[in-house]
KEGUGU-254481 format. One record per residue (C-alpha): residue number from 1; residue in one letter; x, y, z. Coordinates in steps of 0.02 Angstrom, whole numbers, padded with zeros to 5 digits. Example, Ala and Ser with C-alpha at 12.3 -4.5 7.8 and 13.67 -1.06 7.14 Angstrom:
BEGIN
<nudren=1 vexgu=a X=00615 Y=-00225 Z=00390>
<nudren=2 vexgu=s X=00684 Y=-00053 Z=00357>
! end
This chain:
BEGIN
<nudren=1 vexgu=x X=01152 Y=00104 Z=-01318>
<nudren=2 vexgu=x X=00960 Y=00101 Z=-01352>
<nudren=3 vexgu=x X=00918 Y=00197 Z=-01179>
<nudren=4 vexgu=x X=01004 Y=00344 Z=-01268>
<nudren=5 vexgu=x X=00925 Y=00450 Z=-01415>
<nudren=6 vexgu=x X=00970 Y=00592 Z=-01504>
<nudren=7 vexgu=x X=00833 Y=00729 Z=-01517>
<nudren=8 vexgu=x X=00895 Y=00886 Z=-01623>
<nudren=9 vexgu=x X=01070 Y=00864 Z=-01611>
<nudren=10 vexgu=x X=01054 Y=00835 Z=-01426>
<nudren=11 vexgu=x X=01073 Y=00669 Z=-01322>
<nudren=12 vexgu=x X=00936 Y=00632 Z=-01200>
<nudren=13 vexgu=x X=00935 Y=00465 Z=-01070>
<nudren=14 vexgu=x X=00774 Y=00386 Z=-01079>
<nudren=15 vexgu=x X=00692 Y=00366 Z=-00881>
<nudren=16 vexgu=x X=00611 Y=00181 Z=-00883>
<nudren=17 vexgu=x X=00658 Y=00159 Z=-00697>
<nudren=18 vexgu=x X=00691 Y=00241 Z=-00539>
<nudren=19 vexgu=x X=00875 Y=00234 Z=-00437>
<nudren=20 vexgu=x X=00794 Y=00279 Z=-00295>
<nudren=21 vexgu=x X=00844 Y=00145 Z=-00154>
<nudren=22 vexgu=x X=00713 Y=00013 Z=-00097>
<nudren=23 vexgu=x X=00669 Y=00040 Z=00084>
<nudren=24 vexgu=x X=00524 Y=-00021 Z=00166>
<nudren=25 vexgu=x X=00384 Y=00083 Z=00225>
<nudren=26 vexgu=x X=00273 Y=00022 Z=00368>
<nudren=27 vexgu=x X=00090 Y=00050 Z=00440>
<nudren=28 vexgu=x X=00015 Y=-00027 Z=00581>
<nudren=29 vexgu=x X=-00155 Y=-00020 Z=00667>
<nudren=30 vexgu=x X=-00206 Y=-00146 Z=00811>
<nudren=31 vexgu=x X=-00192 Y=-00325 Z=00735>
<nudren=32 vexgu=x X=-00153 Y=-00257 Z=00548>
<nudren=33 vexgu=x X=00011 Y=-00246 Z=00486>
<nudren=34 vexgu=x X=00058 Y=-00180 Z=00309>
<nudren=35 vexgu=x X=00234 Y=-00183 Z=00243>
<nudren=36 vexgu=x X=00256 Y=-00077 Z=00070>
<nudren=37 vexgu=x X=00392 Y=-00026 Z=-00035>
<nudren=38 vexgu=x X=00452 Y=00149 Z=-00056>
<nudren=39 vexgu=x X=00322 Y=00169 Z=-00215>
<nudren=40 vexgu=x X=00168 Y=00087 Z=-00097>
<nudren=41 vexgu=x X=00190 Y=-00086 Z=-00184>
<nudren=42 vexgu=x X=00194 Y=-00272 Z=-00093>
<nudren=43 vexgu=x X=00329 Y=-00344 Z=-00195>
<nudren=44 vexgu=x X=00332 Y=-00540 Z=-00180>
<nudren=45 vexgu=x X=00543 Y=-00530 Z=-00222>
<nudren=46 vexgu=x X=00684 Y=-00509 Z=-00132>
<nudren=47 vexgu=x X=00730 Y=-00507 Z=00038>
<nudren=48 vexgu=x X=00599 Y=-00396 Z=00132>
<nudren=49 vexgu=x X=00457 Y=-00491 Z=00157>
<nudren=50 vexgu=x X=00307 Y=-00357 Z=00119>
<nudren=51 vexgu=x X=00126 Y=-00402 Z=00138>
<nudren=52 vexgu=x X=-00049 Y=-00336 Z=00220>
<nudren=53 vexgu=x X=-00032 Y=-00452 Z=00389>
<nudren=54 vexgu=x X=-00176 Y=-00492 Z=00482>
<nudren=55 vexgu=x X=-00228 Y=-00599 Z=00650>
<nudren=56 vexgu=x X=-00033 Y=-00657 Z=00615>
<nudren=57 vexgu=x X=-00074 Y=-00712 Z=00442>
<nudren=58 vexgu=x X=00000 Y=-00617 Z=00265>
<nudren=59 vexgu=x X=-00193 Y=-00584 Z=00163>
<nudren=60 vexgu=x X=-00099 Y=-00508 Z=00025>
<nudren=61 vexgu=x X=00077 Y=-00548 Z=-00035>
<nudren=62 vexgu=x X=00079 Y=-00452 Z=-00198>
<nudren=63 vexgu=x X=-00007 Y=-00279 Z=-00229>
<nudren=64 vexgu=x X=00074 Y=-00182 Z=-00367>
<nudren=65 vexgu=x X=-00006 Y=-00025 Z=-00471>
<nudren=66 vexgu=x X=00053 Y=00001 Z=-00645>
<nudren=67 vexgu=x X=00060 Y=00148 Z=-00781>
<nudren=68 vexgu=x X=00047 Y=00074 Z=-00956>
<nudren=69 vexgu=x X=00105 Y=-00079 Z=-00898>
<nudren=70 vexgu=x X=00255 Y=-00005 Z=-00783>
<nudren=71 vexgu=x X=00289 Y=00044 Z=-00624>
<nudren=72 vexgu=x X=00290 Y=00232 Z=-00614>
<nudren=73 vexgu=x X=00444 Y=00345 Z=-00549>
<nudren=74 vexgu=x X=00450 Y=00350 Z=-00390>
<nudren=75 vexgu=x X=00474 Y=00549 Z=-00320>
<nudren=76 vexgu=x X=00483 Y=00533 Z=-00161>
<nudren=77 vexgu=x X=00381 Y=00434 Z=-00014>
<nudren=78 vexgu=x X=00334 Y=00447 Z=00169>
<nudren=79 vexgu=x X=00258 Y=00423 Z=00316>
<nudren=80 vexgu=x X=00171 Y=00565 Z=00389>
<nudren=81 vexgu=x X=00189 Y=00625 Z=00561>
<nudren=82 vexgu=x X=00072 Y=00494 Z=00668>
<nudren=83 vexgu=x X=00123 Y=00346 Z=00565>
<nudren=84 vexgu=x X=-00033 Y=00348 Z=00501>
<nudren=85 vexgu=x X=-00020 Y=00391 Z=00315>
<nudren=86 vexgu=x X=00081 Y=00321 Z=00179>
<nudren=87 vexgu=x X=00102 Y=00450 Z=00061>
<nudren=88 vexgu=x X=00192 Y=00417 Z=-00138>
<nudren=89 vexgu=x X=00230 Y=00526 Z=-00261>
<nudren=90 vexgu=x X=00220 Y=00446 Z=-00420>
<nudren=91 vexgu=x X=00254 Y=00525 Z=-00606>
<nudren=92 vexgu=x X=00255 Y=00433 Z=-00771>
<nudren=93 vexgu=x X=00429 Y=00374 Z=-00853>
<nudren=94 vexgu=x X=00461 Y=00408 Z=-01059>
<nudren=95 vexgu=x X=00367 Y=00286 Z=-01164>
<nudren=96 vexgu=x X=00420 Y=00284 Z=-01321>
<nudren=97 vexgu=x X=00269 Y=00198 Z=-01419>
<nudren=98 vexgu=x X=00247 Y=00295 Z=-01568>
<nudren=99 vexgu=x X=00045 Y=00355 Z=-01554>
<nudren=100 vexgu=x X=00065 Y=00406 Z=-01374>
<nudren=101 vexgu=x X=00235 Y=00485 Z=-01349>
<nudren=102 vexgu=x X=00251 Y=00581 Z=-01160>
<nudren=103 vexgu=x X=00379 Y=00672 Z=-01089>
<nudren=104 vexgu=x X=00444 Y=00623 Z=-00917>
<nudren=105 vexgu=x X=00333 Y=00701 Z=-00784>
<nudren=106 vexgu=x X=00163 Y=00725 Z=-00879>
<nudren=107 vexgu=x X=00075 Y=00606 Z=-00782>
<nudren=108 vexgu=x X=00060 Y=00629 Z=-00592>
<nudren=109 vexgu=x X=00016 Y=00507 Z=-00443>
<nudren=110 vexgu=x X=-00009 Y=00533 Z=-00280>
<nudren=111 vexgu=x X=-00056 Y=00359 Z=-00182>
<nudren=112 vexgu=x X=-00115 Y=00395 Z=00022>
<nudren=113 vexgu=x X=-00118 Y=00236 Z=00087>
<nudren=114 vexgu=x X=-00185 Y=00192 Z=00272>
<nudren=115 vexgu=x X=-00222 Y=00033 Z=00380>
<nudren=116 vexgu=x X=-00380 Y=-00004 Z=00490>
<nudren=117 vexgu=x X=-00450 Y=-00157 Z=00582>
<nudren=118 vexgu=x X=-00404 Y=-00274 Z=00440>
<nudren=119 vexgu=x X=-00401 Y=-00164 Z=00299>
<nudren=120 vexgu=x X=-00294 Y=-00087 Z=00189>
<nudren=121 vexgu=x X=-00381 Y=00077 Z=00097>
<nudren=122 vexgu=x X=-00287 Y=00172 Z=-00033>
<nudren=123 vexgu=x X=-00341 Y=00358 Z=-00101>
<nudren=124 vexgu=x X=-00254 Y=00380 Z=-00280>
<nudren=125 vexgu=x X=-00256 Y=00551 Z=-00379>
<nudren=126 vexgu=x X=-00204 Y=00560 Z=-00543>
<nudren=127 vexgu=x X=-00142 Y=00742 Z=-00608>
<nudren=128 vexgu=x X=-00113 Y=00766 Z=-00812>
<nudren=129 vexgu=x X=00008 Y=00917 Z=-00806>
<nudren=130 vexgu=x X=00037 Y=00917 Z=-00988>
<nudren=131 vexgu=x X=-00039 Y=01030 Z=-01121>
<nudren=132 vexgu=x X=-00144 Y=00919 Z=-01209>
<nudren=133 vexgu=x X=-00246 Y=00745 Z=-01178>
<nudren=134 vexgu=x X=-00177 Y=00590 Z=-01113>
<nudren=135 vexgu=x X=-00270 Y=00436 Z=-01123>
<nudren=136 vexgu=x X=-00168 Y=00291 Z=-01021>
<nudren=137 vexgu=x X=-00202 Y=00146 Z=-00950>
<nudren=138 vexgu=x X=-00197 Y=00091 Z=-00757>
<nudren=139 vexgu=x X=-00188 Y=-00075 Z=-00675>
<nudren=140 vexgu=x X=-00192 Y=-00161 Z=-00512>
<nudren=141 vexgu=x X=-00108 Y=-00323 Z=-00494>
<nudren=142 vexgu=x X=-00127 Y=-00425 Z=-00336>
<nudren=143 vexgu=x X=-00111 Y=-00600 Z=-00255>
<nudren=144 vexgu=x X=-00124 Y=-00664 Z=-00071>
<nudren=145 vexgu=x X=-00036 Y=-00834 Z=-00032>
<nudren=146 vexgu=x X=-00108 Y=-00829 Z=00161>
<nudren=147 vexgu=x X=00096 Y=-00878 Z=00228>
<nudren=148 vexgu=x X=00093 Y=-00860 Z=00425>
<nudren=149 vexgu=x X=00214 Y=-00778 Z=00532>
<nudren=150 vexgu=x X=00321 Y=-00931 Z=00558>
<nudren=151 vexgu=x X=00317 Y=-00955 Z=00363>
<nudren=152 vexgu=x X=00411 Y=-00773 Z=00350>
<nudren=153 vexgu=x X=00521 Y=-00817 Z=00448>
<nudren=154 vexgu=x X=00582 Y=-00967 Z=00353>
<nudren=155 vexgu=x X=00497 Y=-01113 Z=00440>
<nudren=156 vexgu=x X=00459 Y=-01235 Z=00307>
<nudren=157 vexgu=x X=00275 Y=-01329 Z=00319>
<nudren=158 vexgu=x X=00255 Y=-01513 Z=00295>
<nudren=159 vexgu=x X=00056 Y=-01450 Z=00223>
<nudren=160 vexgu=x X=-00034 Y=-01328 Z=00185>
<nudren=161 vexgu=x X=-00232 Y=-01283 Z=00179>
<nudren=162 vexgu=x X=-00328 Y=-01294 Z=00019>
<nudren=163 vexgu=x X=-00356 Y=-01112 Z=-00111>
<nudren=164 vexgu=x X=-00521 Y=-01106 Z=-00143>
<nudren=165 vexgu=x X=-00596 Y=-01017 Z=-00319>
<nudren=166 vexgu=x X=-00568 Y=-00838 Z=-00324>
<nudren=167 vexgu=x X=-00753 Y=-00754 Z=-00349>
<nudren=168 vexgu=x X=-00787 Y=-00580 Z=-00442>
<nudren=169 vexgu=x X=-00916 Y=-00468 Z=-00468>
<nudren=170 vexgu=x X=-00933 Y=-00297 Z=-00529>
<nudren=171 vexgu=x X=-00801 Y=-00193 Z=-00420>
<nudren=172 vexgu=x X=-00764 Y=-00331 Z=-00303>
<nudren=173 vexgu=x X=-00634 Y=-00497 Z=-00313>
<nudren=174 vexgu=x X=-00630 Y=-00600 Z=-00170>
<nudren=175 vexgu=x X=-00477 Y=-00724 Z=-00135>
<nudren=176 vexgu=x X=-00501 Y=-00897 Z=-00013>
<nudren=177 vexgu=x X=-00407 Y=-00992 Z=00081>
<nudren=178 vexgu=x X=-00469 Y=-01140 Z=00176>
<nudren=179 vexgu=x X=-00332 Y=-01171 Z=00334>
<nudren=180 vexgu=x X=-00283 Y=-01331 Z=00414>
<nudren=181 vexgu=x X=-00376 Y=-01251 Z=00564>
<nudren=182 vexgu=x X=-00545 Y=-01261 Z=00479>
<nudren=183 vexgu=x X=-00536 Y=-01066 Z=00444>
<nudren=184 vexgu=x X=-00597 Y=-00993 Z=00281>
<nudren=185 vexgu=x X=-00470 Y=-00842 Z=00252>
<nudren=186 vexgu=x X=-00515 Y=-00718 Z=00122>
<nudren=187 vexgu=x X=-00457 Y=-00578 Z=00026>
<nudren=188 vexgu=x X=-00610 Y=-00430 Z=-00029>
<nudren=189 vexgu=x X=-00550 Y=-00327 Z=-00144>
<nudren=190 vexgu=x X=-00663 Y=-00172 Z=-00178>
<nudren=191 vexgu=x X=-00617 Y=-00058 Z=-00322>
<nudren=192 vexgu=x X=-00685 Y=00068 Z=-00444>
<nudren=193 vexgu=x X=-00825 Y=00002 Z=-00579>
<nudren=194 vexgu=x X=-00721 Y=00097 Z=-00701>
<nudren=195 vexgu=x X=-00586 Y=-00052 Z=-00699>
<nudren=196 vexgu=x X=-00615 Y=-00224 Z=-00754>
<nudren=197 vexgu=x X=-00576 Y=-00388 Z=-00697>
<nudren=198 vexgu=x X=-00489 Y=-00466 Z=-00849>
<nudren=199 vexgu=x X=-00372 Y=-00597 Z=-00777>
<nudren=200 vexgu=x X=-00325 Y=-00678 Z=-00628>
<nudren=201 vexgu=x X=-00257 Y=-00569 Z=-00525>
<nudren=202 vexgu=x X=-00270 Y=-00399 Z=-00612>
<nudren=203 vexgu=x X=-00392 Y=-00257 Z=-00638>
<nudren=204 vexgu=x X=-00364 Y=-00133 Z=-00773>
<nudren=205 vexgu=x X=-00450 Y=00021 Z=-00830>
<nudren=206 vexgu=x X=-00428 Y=00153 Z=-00979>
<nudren=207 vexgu=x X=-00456 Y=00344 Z=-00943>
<nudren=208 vexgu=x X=-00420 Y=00496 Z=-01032>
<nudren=209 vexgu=x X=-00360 Y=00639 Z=-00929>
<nudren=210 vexgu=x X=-00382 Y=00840 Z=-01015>
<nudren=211 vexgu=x X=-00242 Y=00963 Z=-00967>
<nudren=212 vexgu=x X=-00272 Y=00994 Z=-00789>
<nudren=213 vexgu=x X=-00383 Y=00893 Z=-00731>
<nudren=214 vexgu=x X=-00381 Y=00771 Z=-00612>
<nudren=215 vexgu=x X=-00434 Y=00575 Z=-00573>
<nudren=216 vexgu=x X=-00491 Y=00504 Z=-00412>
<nudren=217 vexgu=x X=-00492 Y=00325 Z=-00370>
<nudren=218 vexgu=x X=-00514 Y=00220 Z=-00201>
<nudren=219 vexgu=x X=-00456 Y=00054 Z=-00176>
<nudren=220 vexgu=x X=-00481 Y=-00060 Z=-00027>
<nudren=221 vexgu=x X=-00432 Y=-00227 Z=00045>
<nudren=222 vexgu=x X=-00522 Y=-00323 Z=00156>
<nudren=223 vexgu=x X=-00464 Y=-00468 Z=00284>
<nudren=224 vexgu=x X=-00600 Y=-00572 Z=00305>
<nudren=225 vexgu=x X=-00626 Y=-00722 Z=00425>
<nudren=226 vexgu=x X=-00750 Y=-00854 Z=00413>
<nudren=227 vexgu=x X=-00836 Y=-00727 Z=00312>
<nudren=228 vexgu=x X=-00836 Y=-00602 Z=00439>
<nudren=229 vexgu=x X=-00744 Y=-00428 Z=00416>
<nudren=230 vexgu=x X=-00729 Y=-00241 Z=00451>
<nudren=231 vexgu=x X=-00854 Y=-00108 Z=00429>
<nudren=232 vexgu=x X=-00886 Y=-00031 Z=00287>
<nudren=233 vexgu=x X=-00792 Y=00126 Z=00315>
<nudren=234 vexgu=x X=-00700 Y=00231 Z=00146>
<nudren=235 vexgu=x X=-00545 Y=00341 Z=00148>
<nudren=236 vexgu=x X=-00628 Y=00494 Z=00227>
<nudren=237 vexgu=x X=-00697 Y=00408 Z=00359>
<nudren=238 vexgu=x X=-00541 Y=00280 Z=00414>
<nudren=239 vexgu=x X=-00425 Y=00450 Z=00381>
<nudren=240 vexgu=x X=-00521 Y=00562 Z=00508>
<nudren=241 vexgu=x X=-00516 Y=00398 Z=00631>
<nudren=242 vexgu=x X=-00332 Y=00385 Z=00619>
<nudren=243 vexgu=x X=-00295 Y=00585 Z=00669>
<nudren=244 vexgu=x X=-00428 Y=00571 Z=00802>
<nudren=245 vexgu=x X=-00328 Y=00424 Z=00894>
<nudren=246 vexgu=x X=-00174 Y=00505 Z=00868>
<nudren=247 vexgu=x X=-00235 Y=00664 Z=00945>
<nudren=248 vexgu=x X=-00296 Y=00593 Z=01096>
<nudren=249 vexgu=x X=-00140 Y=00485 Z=01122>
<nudren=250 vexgu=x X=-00048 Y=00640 Z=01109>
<nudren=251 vexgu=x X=-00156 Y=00749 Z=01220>
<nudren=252 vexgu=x X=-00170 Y=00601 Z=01340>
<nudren=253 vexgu=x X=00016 Y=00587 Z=01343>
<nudren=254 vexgu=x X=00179 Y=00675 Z=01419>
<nudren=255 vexgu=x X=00273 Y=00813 Z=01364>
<nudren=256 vexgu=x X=00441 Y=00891 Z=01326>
<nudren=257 vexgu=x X=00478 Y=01020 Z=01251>
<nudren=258 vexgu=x X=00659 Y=01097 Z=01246>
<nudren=259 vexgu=x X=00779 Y=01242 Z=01158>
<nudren=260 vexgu=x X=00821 Y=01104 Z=01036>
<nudren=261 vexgu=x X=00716 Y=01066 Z=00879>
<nudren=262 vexgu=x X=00809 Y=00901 Z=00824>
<nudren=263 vexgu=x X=00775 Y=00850 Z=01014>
<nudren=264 vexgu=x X=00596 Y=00893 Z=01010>
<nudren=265 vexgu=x X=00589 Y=00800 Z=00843>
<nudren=266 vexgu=x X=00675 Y=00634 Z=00919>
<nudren=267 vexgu=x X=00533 Y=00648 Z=01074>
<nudren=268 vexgu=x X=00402 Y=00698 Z=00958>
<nudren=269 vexgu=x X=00429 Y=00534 Z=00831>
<nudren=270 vexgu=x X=00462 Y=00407 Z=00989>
<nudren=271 vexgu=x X=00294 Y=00453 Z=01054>
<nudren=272 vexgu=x X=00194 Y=00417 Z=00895>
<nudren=273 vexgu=x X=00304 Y=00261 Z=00891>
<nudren=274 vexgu=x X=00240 Y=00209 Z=01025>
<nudren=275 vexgu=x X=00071 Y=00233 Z=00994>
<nudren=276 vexgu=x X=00095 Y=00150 Z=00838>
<nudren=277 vexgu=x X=00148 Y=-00002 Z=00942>
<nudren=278 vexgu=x X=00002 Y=00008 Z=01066>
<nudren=279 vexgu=x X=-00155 Y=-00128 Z=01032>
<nudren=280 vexgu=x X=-00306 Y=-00151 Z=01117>
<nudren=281 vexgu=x X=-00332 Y=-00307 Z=01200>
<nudren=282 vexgu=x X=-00437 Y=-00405 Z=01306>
<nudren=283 vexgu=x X=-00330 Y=-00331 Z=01431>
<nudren=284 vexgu=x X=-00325 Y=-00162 Z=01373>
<nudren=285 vexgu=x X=-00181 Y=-00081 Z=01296>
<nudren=286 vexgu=x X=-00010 Y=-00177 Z=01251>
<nudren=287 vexgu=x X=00139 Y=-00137 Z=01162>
<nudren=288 vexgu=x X=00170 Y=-00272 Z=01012>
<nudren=289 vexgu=x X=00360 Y=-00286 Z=00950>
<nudren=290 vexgu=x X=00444 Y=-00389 Z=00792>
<nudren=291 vexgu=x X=00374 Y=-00245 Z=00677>
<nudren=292 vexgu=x X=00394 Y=-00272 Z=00516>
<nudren=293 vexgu=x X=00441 Y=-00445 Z=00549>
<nudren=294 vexgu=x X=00305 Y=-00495 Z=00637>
<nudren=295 vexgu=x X=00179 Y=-00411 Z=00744>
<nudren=296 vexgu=x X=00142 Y=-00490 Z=00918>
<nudren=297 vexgu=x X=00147 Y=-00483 Z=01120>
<nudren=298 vexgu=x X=00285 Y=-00389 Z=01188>
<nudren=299 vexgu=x X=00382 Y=-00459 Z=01334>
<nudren=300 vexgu=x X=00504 Y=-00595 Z=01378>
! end
């Protein structure tokens, strides 16, 4: 069995993967929609469909962030209390290349992922807990296919609209779609100067971490239509947004509070639920339903 070794007379499983079940992780904020994996990925396989969603249409259909070319372990993943934060715990798996050998657990992620008026912003912090250096190398891979609602759902079109050329510049790739509507749909990606663009599709980046010390990166997505798009806002800023809505909502709204903490929880979690579901309209505030399937009008 080649996942086993022997190591001083004593057997050790190499960790290439985590069992850790696939669930699906959800954020929401008025018309955005982002459906994740437990590690924070959009996986194009399988049978969830997982995408950043906006105006009803999927801007990015594959969104994956890899550790010398793998997907990290997944420790464990959440959403905080609010729905407003994704947050991952990532560490490295064994790699057994010869000039760069790492225990398990050396390397540690932590990915914070939030939504915002068609965006999707990602903090990621990367932790060397080991006792020496660590260089490594980091990439993002992503890919929008601009599918609508109807599309996810299994609807099969008779045409589609027309890619146009994918344009980058120094910390920026931007993705196009030209709709049957007339629309021009397109995917900004905004990311660190420290990676590079070197293929269709995928930014990479080499760093070298000392014992201790810590990386910071930011990553962003942007939904843009007909070149227009959201403000330029960064993690700080959209983060202190999202608890200031949520605090409101909650001081704005009812409460119970009773002898029993499981109860309080259940109350507790159904209110940010439904602030979660609550978009501003034209109209003023509406709950929208199908989430994650779709994200629409309530009502019947």
């Amino acid at each position: 069995m080649k996942n086993i070794i022997r190591v001083q007379n004593q057997f050790y499983i190499l960790a290439d993967s985590s069992l850790a079940d696939e669930k699906r992780r959800v954020l929401k904020h008025a018309y955005t929609l982002g459906i994740f994996d437990q590690r924070g990925d959009i996986c194009p396989l399988g049978f969830e469909h997982h995408g950043l969603f906006f105006e009803e249409t999927r801007f990015l259909s594959r969104y994956r962030l890899l550790l010398e070319e793998k997907s990290p372990l997944l420790l464990s993943s959440h959403i905080k209390k609010g729905n407003d934060f994704l947050i991952v715990h990532l560490s490295n798996p064994d790699f057994t290349d010869q000039d760069n050998k790492w225990p398990r657990g050396t390397i540690h992620l932590v990915r914070t992922m939030m939504v915002w008026d068609g965006s999707l912003l990602e903090d990621v912090r990367v932790f060397n807990y080991g006792q020496r250096p660590v260089s490594f190398h980091l990439g993002v891979e992503f890919e929008a296919d601009y599918s609508d609602i109807f599309e996810m759902r299994g609807i099969q079109r008779l045409k589609r609209g027309e890619r146009l050329p994918t344009q980058s510049n120094a910390g920026e790739v931007i993705l196009g779609y030209r709709g049957l509507d007339g629309v021009v749909r397109q995917t900004q990606f905004l990311y660190p100067k420290s990676f590079l663009y070197d293929c269709e599709g995928r930014v990479a980046g080499d760093f070298v971490l000392e014992p201790k010390e810590e990386l910071k990166l930011e990553l962003k997505f942007n939904c843009l239509m007909d070149s227009k798009g959201p403000a330029a806002l960064d993690c700080p800023q959209v983060g202190a947004m999202l608890c200031e809505s949520t605090e409101e909502f909650r001081y704005q709204s009812c409460h119970i509070e009773t002898s029993n903490h499981q109860f309080n929880g259940w109350i507790n979690q159904s209110r940010d639920d439904l602030h979660m579901l609550l978009t501003e309209t034209p109209q003023g505030l509406y709950p929208f339903a199908g989430i994650p399937w779709f994200n629409t009008v309530f009502g019947r």
